[in-house]
C-alpha positions in Angstrom: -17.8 -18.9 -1.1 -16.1 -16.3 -3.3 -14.4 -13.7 -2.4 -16.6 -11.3 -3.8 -19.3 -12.3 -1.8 -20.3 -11.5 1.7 -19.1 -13.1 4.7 -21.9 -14.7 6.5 -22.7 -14.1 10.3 -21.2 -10.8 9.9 -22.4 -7.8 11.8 -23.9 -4.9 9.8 -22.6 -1.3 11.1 -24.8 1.8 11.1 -24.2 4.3 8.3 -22.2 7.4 8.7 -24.6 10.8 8.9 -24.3 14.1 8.9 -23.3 13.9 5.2 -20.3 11.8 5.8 -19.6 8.8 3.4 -17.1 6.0 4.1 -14.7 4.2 2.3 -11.8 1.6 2.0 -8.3 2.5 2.0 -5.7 0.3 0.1 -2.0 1.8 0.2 0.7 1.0 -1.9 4.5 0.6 -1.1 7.1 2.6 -2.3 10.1 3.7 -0.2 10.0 6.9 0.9 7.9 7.8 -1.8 5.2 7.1 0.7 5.6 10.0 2.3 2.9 11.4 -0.5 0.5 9.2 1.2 0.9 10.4 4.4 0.0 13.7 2.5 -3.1 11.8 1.1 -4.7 10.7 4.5 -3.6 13.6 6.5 -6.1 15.7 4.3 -8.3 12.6 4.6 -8.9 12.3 8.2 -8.7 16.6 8.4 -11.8 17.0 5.9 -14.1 15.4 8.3 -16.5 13.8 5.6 -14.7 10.9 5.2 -15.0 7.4 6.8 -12.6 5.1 7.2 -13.6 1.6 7.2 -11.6 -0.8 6.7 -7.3 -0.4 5.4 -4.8 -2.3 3.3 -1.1 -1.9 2.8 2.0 -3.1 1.5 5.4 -2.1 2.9 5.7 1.7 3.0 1.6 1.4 2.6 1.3 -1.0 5.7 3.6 1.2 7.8 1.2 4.1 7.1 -2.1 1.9 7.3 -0.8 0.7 10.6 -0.4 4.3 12.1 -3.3 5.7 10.6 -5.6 2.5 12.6 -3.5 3.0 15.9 -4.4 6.5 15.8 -8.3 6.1 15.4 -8.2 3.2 18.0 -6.2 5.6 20.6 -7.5 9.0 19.7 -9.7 9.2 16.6 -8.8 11.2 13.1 -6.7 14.0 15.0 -4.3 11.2 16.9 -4.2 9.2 13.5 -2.9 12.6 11.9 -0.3 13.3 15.1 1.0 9.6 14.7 1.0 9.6 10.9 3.2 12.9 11.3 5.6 12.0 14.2 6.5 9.0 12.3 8.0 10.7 8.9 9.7 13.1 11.5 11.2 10.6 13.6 12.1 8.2 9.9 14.0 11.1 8.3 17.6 11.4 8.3 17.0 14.8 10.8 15.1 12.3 12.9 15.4 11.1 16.5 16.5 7.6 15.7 19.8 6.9 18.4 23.3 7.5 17.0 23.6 3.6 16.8 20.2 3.1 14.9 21.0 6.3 12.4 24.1 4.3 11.7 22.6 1.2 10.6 19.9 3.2 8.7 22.6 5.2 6.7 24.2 1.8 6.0 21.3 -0.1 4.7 20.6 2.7 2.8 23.5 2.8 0.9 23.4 -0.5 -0.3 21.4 1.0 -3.4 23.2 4.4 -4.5 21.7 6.9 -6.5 22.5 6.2 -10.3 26.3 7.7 -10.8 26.7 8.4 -7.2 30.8 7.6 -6.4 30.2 4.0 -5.1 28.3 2.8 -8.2 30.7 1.1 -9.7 31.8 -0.9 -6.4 27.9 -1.5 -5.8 27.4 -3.0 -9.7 30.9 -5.3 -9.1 29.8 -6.5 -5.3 25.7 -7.0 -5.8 26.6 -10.3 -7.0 28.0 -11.5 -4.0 26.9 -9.3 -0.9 23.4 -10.0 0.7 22.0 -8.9 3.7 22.9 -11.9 5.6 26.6 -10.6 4.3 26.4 -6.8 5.3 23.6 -6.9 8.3 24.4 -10.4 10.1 22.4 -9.2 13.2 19.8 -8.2 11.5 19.6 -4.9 13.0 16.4 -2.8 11.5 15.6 0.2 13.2 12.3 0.8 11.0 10.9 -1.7 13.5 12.2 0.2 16.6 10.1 3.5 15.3 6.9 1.1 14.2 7.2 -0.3 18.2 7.5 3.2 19.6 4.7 4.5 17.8 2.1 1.4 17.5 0.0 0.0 20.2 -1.1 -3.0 18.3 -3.5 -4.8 21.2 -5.3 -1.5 20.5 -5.5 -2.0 16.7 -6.3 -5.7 17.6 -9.0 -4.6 19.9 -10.6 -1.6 18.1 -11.7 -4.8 15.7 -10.9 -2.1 12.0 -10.5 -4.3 8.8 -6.9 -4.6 8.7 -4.6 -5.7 6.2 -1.1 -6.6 5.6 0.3 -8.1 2.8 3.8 -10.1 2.9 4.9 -12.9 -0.2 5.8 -16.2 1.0 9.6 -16.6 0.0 9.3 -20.8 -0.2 5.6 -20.9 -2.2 5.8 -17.8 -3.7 2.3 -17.2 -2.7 0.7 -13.8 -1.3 -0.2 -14.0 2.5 -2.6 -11.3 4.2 -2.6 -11.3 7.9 -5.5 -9.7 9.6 -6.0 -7.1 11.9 -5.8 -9.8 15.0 -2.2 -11.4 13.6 -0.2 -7.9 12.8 2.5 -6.9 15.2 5.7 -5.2 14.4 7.0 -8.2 12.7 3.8 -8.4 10.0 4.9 -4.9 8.9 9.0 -5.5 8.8 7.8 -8.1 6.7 5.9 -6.7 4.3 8.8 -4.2 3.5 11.6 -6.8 3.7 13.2 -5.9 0.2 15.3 -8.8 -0.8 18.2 -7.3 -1.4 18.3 -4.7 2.0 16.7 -7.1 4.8 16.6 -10.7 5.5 13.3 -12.6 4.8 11.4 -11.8 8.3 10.0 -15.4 9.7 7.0 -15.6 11.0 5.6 -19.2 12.7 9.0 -20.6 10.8 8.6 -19.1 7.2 10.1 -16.9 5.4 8.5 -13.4 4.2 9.5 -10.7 1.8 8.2 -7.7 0.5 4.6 -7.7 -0.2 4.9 -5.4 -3.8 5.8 -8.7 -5.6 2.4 -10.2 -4.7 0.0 -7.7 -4.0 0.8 -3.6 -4.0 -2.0 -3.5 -2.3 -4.5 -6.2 -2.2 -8.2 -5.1 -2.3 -10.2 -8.3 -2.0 -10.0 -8.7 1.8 -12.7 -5.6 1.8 -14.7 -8.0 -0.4 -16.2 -9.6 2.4 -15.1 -7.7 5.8 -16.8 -4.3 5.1 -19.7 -2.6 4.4 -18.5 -0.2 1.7 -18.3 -1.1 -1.9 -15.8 1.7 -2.4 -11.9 1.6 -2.9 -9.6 4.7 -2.6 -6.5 3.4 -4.1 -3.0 5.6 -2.9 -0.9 4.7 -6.2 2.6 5.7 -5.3 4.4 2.9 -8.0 4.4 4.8 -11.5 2.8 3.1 -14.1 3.7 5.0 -17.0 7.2 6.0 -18.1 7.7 8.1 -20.9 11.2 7.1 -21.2 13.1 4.0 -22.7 15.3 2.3 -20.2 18.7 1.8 -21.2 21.4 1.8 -18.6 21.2 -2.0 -16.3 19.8 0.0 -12.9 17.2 1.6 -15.4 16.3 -1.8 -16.7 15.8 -3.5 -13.5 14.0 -0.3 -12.1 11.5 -0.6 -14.7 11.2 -3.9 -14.6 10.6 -3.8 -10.7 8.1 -1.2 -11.0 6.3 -3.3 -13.3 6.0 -6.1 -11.3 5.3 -4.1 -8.7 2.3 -2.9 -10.5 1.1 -6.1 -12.0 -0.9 -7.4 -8.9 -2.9 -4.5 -8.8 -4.1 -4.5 -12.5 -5.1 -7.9 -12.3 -7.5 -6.9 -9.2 -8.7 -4.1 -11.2 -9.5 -7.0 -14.0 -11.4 -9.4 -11.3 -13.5 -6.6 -10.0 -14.4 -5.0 -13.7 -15.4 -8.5 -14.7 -17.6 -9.0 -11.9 -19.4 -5.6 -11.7 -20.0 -5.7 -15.4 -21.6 -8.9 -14.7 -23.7 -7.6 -12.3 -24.4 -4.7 -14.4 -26.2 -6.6 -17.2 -28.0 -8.7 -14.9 -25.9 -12.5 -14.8 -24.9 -12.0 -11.1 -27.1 -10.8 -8.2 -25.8 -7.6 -6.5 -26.1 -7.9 -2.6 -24.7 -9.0 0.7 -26.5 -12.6 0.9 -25.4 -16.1 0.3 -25.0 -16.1 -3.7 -24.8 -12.4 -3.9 -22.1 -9.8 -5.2 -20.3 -7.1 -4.2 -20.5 -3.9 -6.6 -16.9 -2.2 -5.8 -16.4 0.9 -6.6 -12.7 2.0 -7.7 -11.1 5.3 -7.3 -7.6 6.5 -7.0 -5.0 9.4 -5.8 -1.6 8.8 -7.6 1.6 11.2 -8.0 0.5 12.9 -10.7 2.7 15.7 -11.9 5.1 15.0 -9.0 5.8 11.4 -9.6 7.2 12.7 -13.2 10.1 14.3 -11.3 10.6 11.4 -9.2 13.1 8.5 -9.4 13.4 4.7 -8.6 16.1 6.0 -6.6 14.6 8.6 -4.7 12.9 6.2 -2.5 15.6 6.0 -0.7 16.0 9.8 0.0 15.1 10.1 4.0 15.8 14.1 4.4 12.8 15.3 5.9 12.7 18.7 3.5 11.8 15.7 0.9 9.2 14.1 3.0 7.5 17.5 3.4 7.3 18.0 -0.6 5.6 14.7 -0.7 3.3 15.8 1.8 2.4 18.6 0.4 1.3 16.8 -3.1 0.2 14.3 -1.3 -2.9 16.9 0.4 -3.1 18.6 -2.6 -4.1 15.6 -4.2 -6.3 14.3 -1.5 -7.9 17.8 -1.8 -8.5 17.3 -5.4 -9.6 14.3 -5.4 -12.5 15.3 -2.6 -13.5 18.5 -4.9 -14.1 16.7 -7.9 -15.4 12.9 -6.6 -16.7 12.9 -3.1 -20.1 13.0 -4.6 -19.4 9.8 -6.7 -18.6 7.5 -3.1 -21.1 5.2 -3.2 -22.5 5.8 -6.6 -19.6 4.7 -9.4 -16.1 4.3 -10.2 -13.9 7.3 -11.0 -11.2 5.2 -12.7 -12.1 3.8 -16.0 -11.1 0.0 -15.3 -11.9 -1.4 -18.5 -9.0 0.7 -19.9 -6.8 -0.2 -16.9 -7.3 -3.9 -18.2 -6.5 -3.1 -21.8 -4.1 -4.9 -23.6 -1.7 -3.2 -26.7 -3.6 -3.2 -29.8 -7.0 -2.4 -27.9 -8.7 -5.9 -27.5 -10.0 -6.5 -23.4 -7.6 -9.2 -21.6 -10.1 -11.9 -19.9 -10.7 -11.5 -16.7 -9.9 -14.8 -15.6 -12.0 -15.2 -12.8 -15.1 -16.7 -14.1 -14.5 -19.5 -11.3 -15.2 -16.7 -9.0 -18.4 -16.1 -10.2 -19.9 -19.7 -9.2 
């Protein structure tokens, strides 16, 4: 079966009334940049219209998809909004981390400086040589010690939400997704183990990294879990930069957030290919055995913030920072609910056709016509 198609022996659920529409999350990664999308769901789950059904994440997107589902399994929208917001507190530098843990945290930290900061010349000369295993040899991560204090993951498990965490496979290469029923605090150090700041996290004996190099965030679980054909994408990884690179850190900043970026266009290519498909009447749009999913794409991004914001800066933890981010990140959510709440369940409000456009103009093939057998 493809993955656009429906699971069989799944269980429908009931509609949301009272004018409220429902929708999948997907959340990317992005440091503390993801503050902004704490922003985003916090005017989310406030508004009261919106539904959600099923959520994926990738490193600082899995830590808030994770808090968001604990929250509804414990307590509903108001308890996913307390957690969401207890956890940026406690993750700033003003947190309440121990003395110990702040330590650590301050440490790891600074194995990336801001550009021209006064150990950038000793960080460019040791890179080569220091790793993790060098600088952190017990491993110590206190990111996991706030994800255990806040998370109640046989809840998650048992509220049975479409759940998803992505994590790359540091022997094969190869994206892994674990489900709701296989995430626990180790799933989610994971899929924000950044090569060069944590050790690959092992899970059954393998290896795992940062989920951004494979999929920032991956969309196709929904494909055949949930009920809604509609994707809100939290885009925290710029894709546009108006600027040239030029100094090394630029270079490898750009290239990063490219291939950070890559896994999601080619998603946005499988599902345009399909629903256009669909559209002029070569696949059959439906639920059943040989049927389609239609899935609708939208998307909150930085915006006008994310101009101002740096590769670097997501590795600034003062909490007056996190609040900005917030901030933007509701007003955003806010915008996007003014202008396209009425399109949920109707159409796209990204145009993915030019998301999948290649210099010059011509369309890139999809590349997924063995999907659509």
């Amino acid at each position: 079966m493809n993955i656009f198609s429906r699971a069989l022996g799944r269980t429908g659920r009931t509609k949301p009334g009272n004018g409220r529409k429902r929708i999948n999350l997907a959340l990317q990664g992005g440091g503390a940049h993801g503050a902004f999308t704490w922003g985003v769901l916090d005017e989310l789950l406030e508004d009261g219209r919106i539904e959600i059904e099923g959520i994926s994440g990738t490193s600082a997107g899995a830590v808030n998809a994770v808090m968001v589902a604990d929250g509804l399994a414990r307590g509903g929208p108001a308890e996913a909004r307390k957690r969401l917001g207890d956890f940026w507190r406690a993750a700033s530098r003003d947190g309440d981390m121990s003395r110990f843990n702040r330590a650590i945290s301050e440490r790891l930290f600074s194995l990336i400086p801001i550009a021209g900061g006064p150990v950038k010349a000793w960080f460019d000369t040791m890179a080569s040589y220091l790793s993790p295993y060098d600088v952190n040899p017990l491993n110590i991560n206190p990111l996991k010690d706030l994800i255990v204090r806040f998370v109640d993951f046989e809840a998650v498990k048992k509220s049975g939400m479409p759940l998803f965490i992505a994590a790359t496979n540091v022997h094969t290469g190869r994206l892994r997704v674990f489900p709701c029923d296989r995430i626990d605090a180790e799933v989610v150090m994971a899929s924000a183990a950044l090569p060069y700041v944590f050790k690959a996290v092992e899970i059954e004996g393998v290896p795992y990294w940062d989920g951004g190099y494979t999929a920032n965030p991956p969309i196709y679980p929904f494909f055949r879990t949930t009920d809604s054909e509609d994707v809100l994408v939290v885009q925290i990884n710029p894709v546009l930069r108006a600027s040239t690179p030029k100094t090394s850190q630029e270079i490898v900043n750009r290239i990063n957030e490219i291939t950070f970026n890559a896994s999601l266009i080619s998603e946005y290519r499988a599902i345009e290919f399909v629903r256009r498909l669909i559209d002029e009447g070569a696949l059959k749009h439906g639920t059943g055995p040989g049927e389609y999913r239609r899935i609708n794409v939208h998307r909150v991004d930085l915006g006008f913030v994310g101009k101002k914001l740096t590769p670097e800066s997501r590795l600034n933890t003062d909490y007056d920072f996190f609040e900005m981010l917030h901030r933007a990140g509701r007003r955003s959510g806010r915008r996007f609910l003014d202008r396209h709440f009425d399109d949920i369940g109707v159409r796209s409000t990204i145009d993915l056709r030019d998301e999948m456009r290649a210099e010059g103009g011509e369309e890139l093939p999809a590349g997924v016509d063995r999907l659509a057998r």
